[in-house]
N, CA, C and O atoms as a DFTB+ gen file, in Angstrom:
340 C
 N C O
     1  1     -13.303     -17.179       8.352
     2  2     -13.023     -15.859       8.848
     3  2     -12.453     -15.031       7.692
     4  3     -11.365     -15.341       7.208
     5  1     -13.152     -13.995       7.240
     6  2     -12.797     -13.142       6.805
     7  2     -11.606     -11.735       7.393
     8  3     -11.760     -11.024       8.386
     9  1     -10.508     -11.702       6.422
    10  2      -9.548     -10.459       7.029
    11  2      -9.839      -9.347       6.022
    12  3     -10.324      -9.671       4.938
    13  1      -9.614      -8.211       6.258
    14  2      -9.225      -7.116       5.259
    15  2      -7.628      -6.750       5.501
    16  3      -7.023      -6.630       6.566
    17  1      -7.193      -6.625       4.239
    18  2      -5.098      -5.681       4.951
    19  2      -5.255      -4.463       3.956
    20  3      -5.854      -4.215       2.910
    21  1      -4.360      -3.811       4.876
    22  2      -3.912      -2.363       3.460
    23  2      -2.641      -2.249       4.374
    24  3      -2.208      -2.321       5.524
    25  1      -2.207      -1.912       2.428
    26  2      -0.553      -1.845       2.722
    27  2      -0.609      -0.364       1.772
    28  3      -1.369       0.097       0.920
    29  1       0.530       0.028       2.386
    30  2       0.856       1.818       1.622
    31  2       2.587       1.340       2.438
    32  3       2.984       0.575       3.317
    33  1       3.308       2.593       1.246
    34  2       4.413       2.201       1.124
    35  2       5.180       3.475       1.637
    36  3       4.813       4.438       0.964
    37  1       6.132       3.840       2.603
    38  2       6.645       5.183       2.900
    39  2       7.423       4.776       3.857
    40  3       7.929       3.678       4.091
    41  1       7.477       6.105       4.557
    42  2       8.681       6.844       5.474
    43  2       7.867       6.690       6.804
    44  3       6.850       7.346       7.033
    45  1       8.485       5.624       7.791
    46  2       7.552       5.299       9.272
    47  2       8.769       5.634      10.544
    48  3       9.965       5.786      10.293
    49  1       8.345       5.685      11.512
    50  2       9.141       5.671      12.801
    51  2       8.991       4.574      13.842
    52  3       7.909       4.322      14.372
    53  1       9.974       4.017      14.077
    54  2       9.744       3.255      14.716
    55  2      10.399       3.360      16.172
    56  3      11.154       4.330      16.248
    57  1      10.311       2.674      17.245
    58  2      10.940       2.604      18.646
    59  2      10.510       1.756      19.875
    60  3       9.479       1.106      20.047
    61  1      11.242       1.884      20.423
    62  2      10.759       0.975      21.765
    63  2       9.764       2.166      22.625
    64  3      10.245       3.292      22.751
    65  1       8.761       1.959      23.043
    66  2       7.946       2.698      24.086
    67  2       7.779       2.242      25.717
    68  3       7.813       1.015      25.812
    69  1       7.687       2.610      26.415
    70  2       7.664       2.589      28.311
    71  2       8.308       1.724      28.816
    72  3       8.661       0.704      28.223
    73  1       8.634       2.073      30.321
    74  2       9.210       2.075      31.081
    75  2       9.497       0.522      31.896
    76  3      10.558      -0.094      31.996
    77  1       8.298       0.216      32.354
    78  2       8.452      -1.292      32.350
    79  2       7.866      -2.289      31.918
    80  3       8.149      -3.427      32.291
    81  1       7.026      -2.037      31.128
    82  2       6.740      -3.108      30.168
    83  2       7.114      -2.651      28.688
    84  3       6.307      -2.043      27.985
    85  1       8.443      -3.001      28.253
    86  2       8.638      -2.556      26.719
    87  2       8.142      -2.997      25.587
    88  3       7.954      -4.200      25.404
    89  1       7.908      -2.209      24.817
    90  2       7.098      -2.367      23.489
    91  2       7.462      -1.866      22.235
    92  3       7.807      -0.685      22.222
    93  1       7.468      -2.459      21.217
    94  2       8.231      -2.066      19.817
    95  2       7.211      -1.590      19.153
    96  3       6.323      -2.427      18.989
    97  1       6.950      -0.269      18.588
    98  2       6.040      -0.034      17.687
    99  2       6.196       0.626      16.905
   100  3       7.289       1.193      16.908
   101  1       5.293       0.929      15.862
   102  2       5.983       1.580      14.597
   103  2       4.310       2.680      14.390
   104  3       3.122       2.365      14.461
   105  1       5.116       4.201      14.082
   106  2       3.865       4.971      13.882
   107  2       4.423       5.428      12.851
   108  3       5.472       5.029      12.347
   109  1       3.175       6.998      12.206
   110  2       3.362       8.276      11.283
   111  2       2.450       8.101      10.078
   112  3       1.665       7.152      10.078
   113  1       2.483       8.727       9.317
   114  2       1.758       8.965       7.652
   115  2       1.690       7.419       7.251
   116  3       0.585       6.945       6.989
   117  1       2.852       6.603       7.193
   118  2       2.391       5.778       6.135
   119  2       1.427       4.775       6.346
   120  3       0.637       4.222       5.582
   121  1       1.841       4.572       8.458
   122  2       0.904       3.654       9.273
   123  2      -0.628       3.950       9.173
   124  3      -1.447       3.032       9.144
   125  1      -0.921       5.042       9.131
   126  2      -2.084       6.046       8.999
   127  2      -2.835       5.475       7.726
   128  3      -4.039       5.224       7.682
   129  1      -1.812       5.291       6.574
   130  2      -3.070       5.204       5.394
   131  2      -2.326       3.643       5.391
   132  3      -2.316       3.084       4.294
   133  1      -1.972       3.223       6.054
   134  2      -2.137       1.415       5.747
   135  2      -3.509       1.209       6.267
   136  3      -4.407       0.722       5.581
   137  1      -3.687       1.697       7.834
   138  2      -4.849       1.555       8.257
   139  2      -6.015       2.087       7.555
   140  3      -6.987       1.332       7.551
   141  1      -6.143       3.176       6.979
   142  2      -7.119       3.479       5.779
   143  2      -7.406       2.559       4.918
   144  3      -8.571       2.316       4.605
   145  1      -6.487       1.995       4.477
   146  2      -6.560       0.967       2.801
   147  2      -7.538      -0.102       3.429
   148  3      -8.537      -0.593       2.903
   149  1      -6.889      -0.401       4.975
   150  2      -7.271      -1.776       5.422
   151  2      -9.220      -1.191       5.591
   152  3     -10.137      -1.544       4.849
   153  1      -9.287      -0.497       6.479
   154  2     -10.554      -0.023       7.050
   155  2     -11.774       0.378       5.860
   156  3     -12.962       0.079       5.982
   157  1     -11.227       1.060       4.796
   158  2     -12.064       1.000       3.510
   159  2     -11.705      -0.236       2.503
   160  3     -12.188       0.221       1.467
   161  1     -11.216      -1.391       2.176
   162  2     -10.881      -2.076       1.797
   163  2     -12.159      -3.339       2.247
   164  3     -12.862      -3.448       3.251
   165  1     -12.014      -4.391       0.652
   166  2     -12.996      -5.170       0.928
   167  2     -12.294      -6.286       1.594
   168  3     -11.076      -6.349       1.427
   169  1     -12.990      -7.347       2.464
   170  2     -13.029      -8.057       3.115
   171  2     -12.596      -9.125       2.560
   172  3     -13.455      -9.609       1.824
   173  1     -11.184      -9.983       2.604
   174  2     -10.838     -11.286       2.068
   175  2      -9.844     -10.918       0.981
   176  3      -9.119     -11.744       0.426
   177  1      -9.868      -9.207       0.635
   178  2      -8.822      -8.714      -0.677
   179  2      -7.529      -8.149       0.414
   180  3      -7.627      -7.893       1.614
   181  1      -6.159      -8.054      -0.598
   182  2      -4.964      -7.276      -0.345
   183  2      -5.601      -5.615      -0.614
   184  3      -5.976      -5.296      -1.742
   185  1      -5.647      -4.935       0.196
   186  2      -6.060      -3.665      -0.749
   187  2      -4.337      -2.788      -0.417
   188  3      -3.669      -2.594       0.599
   189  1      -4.194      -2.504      -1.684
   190  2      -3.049      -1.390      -1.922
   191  2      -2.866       0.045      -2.164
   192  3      -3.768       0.479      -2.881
   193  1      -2.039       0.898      -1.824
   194  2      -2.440       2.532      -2.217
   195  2      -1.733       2.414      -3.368
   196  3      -0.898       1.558      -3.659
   197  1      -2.100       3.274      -3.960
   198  2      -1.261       3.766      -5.165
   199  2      -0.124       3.934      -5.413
   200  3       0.284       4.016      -6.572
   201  1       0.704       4.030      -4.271
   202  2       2.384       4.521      -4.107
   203  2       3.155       2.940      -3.898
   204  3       4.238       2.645      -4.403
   205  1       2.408       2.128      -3.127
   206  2       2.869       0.552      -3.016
   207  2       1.930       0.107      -4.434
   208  3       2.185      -1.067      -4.704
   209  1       1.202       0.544      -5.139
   210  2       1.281      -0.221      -6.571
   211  2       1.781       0.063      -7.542
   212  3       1.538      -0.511      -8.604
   213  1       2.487       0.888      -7.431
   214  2       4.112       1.407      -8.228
   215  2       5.107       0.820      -8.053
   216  3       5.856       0.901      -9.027
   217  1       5.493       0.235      -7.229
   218  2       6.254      -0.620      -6.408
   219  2       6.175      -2.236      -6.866
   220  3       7.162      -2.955      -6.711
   221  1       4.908      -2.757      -7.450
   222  2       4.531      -4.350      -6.943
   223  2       3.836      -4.324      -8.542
   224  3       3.416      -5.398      -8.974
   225  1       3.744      -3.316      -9.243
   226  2       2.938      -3.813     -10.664
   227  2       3.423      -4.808     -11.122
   228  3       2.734      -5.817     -11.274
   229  1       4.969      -4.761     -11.513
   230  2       5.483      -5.974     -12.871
   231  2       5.462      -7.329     -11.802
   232  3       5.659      -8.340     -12.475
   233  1       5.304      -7.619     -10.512
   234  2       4.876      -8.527     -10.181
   235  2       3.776      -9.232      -9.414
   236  3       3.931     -10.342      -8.905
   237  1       2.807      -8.622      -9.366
   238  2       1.344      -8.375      -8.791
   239  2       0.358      -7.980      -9.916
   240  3       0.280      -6.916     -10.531
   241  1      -0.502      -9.308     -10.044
   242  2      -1.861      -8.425     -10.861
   243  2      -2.783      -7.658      -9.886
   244  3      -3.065      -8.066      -8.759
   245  1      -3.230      -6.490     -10.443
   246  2      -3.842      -5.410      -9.608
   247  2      -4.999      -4.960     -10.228
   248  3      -5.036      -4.970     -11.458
   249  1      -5.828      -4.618      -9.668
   250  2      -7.283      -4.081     -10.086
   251  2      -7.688      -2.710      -9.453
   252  3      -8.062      -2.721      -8.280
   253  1      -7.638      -1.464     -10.181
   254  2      -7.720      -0.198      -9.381
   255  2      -9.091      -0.465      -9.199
   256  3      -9.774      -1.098     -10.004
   257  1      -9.518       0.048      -8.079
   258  2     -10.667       0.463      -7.425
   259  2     -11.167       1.627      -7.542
   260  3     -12.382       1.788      -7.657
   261  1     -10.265       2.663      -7.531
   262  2     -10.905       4.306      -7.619
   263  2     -10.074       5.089      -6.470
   264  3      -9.168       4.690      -5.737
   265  1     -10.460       5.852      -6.536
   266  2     -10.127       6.858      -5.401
   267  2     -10.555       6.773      -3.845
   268  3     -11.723       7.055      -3.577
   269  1      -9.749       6.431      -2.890
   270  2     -10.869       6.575      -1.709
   271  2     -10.457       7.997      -0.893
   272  3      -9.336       8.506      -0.909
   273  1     -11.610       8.499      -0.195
   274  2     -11.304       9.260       0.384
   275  2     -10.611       8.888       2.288
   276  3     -11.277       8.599       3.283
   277  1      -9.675       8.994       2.205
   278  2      -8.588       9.201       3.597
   279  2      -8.791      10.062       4.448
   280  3      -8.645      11.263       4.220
   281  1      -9.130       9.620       5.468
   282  2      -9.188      10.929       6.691
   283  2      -8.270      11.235       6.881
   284  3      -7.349      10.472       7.174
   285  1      -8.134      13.090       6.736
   286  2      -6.732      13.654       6.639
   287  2      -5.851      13.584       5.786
   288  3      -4.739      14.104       5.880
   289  1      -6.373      12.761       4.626
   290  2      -5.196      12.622       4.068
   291  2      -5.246      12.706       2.264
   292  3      -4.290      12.562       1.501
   293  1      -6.942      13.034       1.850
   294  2      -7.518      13.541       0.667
   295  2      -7.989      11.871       0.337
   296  3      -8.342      10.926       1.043
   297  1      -7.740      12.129      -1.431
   298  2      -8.539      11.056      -2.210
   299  2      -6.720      10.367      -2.350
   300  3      -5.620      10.920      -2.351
   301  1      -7.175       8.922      -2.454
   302  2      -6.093       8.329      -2.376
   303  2      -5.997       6.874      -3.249
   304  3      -6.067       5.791      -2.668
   305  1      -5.834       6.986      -4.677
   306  2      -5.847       5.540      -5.017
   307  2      -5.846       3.837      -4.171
   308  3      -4.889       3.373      -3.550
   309  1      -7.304       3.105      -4.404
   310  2      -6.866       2.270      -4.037
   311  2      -6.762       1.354      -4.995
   312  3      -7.215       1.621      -6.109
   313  1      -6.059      -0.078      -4.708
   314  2      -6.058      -1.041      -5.764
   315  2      -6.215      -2.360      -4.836
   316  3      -6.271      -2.306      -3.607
   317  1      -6.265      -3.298      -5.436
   318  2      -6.685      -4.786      -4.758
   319  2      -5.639      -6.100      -5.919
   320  3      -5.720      -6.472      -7.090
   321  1      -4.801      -6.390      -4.814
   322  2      -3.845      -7.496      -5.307
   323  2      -4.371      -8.444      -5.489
   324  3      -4.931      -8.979      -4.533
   325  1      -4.417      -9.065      -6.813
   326  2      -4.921     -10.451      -6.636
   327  2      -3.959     -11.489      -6.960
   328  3      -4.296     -12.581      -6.502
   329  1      -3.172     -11.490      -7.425
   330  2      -1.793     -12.574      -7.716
   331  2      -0.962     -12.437      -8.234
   332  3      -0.850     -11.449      -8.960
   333  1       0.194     -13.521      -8.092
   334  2       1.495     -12.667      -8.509
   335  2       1.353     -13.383      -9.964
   336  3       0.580     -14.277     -10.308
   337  1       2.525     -12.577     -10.830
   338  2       2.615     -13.000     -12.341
   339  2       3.484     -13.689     -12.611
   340  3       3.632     -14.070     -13.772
């Protein structure tokens, strides 16, 4: 089985939602382009945005990919983690 992930790094909200069945979830911008990274991202790779590979360079080897385009959200560096150093 193949997975795809995307991770992007920011400012999220989180909370409990309804009434009787409670639920913890977390939304906003950054959830938005995790799901981007993941959804354009290849299959079996970490794919990363640009703002979480600022974050993870001096210990993550990384391979930029290019620019992807984000719905809503422009062109958006991606990169693909491949191991730590």
């Amino acid at each position: 089985m193949e997975v795809r992930i995307g991770i992007h790094s920011g400012e999220l909200i989180a909370g409990v939602i309804g009434k009787n069945k409670f639920v913890y979830d977390i939304w906003g911008d950054t959830v938005n382009a995790a799901s981007r990274m993941e959804s354009s991202g290849e299959p079996g790779k970490v794919n990363i945005s640009g703002i979480t590979y600022q974050l993870v360079k001096d210990k993550f080897s990384c391979t930029h990919r290019g620019k992807v385009d984000a719905k809503n959200m422009g062109k958006m560096d991606l990169y693909i983690c491949e191991a730590m150093l």
